[in-house]
C-alpha positions as protocol buffer text, in pm:
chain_id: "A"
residue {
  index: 1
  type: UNK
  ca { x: 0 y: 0 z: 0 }
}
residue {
  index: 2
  type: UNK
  ca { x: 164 y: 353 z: -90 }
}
residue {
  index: 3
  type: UNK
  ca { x: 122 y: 657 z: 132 }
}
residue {
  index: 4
  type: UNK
  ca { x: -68 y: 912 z: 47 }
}
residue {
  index: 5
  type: UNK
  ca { x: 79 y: 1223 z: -89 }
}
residue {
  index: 6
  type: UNK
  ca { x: -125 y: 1433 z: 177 }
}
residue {
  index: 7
  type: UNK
  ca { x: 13 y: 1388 z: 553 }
}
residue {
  index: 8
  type: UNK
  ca { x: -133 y: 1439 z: 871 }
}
residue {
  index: 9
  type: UNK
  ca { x: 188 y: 1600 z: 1076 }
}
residue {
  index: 10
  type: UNK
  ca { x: -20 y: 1692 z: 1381 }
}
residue {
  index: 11
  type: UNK
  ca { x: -385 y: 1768 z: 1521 }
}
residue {
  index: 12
  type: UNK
  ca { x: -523 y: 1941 z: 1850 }
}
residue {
  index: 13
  type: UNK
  ca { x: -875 y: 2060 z: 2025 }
}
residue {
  index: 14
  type: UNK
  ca { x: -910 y: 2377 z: 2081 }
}
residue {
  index: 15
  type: UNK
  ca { x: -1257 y: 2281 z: 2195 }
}
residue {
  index: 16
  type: UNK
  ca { x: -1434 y: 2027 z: 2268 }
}
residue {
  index: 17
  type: UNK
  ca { x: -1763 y: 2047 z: 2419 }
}
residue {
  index: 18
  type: UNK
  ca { x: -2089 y: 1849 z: 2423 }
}
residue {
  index: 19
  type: UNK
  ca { x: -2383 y: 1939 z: 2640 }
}
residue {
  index: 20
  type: UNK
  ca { x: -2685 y: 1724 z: 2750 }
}
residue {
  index: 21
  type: UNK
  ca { x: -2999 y: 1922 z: 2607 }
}
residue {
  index: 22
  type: UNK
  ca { x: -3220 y: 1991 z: 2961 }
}
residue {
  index: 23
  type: UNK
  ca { x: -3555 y: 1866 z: 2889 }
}
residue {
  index: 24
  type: UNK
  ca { x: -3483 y: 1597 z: 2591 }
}
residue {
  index: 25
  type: UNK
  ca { x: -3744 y: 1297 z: 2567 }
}
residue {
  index: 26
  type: UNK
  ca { x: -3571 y: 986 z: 2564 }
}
residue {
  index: 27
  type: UNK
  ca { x: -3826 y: 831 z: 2504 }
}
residue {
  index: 28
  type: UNK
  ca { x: -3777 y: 976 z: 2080 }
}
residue {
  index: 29
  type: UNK
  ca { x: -3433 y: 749 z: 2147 }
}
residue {
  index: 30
  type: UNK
  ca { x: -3608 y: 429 z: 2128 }
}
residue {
  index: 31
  type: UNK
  ca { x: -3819 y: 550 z: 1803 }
}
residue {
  index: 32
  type: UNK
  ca { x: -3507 y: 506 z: 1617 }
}
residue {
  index: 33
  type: UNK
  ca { x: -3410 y: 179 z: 1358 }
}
residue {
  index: 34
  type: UNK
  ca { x: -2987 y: 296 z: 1518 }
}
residue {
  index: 35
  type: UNK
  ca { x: -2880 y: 253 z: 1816 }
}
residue {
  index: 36
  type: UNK
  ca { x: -2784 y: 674 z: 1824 }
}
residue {
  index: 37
  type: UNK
  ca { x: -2979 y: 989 z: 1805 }
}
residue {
  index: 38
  type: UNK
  ca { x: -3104 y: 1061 z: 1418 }
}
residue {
  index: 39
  type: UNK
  ca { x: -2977 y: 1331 z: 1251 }
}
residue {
  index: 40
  type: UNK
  ca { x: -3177 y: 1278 z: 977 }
}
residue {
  index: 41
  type: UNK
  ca { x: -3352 y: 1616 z: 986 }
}
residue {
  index: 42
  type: UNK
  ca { x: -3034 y: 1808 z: 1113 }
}
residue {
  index: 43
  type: UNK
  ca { x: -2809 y: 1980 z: 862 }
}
residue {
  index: 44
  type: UNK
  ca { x: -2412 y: 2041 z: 991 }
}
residue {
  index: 45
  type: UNK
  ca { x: -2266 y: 2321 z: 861 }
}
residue {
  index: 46
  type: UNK
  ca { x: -1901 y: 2261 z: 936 }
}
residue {
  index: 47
  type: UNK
  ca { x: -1650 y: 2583 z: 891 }
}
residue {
  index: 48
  type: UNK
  ca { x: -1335 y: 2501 z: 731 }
}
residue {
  index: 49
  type: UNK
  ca { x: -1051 y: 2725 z: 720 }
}
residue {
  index: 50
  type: UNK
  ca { x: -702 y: 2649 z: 541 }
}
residue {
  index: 51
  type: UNK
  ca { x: -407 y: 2836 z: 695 }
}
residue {
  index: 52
  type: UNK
  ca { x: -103 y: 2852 z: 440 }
}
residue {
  index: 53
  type: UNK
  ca { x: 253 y: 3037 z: 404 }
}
residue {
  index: 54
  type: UNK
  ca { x: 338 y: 2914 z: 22 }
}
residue {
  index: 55
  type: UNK
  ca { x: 621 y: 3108 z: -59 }
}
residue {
  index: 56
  type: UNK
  ca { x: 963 y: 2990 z: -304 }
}
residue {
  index: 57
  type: UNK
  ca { x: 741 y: 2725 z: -470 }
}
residue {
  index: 58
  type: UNK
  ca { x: 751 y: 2498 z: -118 }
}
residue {
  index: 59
  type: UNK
  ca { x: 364 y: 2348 z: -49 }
}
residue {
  index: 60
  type: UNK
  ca { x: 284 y: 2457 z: 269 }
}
residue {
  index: 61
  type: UNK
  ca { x: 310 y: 2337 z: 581 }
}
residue {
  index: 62
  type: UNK
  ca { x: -54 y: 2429 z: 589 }
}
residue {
  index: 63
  type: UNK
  ca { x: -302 y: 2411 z: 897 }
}
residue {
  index: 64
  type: UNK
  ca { x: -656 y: 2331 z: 835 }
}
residue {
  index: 65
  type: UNK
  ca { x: -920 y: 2460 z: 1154 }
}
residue {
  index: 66
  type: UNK
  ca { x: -1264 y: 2306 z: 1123 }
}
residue {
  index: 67
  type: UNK
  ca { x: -1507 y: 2428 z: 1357 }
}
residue {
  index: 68
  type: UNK
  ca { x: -1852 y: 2216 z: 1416 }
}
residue {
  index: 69
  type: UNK
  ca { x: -2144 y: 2397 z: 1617 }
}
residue {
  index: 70
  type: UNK
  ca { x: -2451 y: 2269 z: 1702 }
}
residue {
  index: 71
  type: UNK
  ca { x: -2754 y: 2376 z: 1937 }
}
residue {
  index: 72
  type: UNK
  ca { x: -3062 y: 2206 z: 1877 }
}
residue {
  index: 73
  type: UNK
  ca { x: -3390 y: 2374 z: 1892 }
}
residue {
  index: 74
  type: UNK
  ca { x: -3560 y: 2341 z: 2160 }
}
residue {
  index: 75
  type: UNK
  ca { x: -3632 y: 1950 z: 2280 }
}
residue {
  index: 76
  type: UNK
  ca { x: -3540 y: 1798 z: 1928 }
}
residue {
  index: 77
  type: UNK
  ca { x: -3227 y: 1630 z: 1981 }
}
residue {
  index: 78
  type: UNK
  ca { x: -3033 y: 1484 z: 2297 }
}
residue {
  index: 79
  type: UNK
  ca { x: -2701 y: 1700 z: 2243 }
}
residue {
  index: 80
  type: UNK
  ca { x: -2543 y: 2030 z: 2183 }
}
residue {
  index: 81
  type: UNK
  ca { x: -2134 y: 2055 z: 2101 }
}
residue {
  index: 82
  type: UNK
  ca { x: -1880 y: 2284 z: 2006 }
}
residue {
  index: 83
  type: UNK
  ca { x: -1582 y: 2153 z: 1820 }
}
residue {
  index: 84
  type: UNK
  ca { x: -1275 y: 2361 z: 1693 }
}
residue {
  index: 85
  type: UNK
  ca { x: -1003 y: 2115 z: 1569 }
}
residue {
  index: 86
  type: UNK
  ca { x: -639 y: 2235 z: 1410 }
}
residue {
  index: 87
  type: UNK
  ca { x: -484 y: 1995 z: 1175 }
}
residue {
  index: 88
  type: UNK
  ca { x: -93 y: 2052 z: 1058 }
}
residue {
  index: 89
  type: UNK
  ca { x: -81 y: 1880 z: 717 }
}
residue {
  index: 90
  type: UNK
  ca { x: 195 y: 1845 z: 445 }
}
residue {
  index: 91
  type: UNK
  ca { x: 220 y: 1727 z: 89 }
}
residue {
  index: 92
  type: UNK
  ca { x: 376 y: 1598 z: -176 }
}
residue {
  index: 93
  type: UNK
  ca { x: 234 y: 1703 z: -517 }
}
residue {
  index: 94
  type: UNK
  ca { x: 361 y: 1780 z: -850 }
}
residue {
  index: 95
  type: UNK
  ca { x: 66 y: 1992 z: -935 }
}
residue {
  index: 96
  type: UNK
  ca { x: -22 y: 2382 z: -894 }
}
residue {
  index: 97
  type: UNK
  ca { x: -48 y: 2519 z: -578 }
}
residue {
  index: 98
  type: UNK
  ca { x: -421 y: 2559 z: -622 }
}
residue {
  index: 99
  type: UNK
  ca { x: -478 y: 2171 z: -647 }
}
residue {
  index: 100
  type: UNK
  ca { x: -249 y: 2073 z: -379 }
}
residue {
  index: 101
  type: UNK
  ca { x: -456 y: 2342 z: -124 }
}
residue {
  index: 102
  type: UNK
  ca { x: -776 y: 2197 z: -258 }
}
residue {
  index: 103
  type: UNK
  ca { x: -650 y: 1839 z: -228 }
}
residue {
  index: 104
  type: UNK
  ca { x: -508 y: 1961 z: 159 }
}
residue {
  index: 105
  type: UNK
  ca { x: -862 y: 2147 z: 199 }
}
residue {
  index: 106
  type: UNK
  ca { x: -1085 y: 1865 z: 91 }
}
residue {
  index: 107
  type: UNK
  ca { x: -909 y: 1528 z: 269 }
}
residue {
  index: 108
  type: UNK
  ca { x: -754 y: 1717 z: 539 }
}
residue {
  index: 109
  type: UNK
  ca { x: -1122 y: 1816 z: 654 }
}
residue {
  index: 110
  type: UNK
  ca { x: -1240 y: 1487 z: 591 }
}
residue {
  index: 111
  type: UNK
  ca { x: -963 y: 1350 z: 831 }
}
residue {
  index: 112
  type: UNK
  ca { x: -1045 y: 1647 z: 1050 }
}
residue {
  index: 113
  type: UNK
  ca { x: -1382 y: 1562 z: 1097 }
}
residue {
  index: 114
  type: UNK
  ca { x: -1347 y: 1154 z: 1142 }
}
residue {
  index: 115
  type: UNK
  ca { x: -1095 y: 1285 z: 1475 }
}
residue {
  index: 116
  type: UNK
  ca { x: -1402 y: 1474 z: 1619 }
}
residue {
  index: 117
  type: UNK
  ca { x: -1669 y: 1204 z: 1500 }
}
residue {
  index: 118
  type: UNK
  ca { x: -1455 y: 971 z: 1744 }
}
residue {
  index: 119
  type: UNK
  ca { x: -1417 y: 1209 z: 1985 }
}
residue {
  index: 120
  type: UNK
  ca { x: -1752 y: 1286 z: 2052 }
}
residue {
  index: 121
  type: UNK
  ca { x: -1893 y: 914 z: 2023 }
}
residue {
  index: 122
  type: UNK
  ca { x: -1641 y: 857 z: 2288 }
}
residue {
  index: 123
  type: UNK
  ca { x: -1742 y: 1119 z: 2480 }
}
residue {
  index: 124
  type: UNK
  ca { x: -2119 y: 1073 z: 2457 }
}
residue {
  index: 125
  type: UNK
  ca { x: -2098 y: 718 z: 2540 }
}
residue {
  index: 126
  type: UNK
  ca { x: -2057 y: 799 z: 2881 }
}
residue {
  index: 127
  type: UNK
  ca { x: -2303 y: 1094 z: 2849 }
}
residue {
  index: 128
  type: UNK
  ca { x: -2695 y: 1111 z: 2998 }
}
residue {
  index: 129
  type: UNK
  ca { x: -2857 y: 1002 z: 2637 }
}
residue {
  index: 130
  type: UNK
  ca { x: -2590 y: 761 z: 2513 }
}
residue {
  index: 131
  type: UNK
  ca { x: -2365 y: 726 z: 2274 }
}
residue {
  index: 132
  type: UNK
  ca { x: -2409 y: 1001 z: 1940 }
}
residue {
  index: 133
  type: UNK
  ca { x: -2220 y: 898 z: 1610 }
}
residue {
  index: 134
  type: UNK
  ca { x: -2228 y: 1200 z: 1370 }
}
residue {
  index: 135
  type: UNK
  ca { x: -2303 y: 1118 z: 1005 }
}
residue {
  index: 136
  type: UNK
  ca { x: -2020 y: 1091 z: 702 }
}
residue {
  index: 137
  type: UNK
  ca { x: -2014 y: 1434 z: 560 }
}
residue {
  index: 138
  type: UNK
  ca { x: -1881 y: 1513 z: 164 }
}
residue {
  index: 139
  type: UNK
  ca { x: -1636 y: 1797 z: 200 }
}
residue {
  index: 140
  type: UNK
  ca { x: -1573 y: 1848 z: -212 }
}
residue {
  index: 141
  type: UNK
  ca { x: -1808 y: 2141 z: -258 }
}
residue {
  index: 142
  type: UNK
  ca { x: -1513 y: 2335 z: -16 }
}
residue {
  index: 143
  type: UNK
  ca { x: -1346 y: 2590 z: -216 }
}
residue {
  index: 144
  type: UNK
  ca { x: -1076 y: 2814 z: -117 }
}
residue {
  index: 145
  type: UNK
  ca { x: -1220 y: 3149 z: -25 }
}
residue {
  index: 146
  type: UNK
  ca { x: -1168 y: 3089 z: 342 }
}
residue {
  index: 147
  type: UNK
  ca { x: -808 y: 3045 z: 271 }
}
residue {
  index: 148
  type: UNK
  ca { x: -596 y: 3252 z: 492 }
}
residue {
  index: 149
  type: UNK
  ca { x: -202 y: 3362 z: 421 }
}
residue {
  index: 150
  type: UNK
  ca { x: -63 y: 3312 z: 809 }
}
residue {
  index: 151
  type: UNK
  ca { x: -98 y: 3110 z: 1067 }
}
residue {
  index: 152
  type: UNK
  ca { x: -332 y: 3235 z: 1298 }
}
residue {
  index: 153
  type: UNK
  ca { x: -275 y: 3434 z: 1650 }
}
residue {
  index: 154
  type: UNK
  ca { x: -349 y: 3208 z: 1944 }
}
């Protein structure tokens, strides 16, 4: 098996919170065909920002944030969270810059997001309403307008 041309160097949480919603029937938890909450009517809207400092024709290092918010309305759904996750990613690509930031954009937020899928089943297994697995996302519509030159302040 060959490695892939897109490494993961290094990830961290900034945050990593998950709430039990006061109020929640769980009683809707035994409705379902899964053994975890449905998110079947509940659209993420992940934010992904790519962090770069190209310069002298080197690809990156770049660092990838993705932040994941949610807050149910009132009484639909068993959890709240707030995820930020950095990523540090390198590559090796022949291609343009623009592909190899799109390539680091796209999979890096995929691999991103599978760390805080684990994380929060993990977390929410030990939680009031059970364990919560958060569905596969497709990151490809990402484009590159949230692209930043610098690494940001902490």
């Amino acid at each position: 098996m060959n490695r892939s041309p897109l490494q993961l160097n290094h990830y961290h949480f900034v945050t990593l919170a998950l709430r039990a919603c006061d109020g929640f029937d769980s009683g809707k938890l035994t409705s379902s065909k899964l053994p975890y909450p449905d998110f079947d009517e509940i659209e993420l809207q992940p934010e992904v920002t790519l962090f770069s400092n190209d310069d002298d024709g080197e690809y990156g290092p770049y660092m990838l944030r993705l932040v994941l918010i949610y807050e149910p309305e009132e009484n639909t759904f068993p959890y709240s969270f707030e995820v930020i996750i950095e990523g540090i990613f390198s590559i090796t690509q022949d291609s343009d810059f623009k592909d190899c930031k799109k390539i680091v954009l796209v999979n890096g937020a995929s691999v991103l997001y599978a760390a805080v899928r684990e994380q929060l089943m993990s977390i929410s297994s030990r939680h009031l309403y059970g364990p919560m697995l958060l569905p596969t996302l497709n990151f490809q519509q990402l484009d590159l307008s949230k692209e930043q030159e610098a690494r940001p302040s902490r």
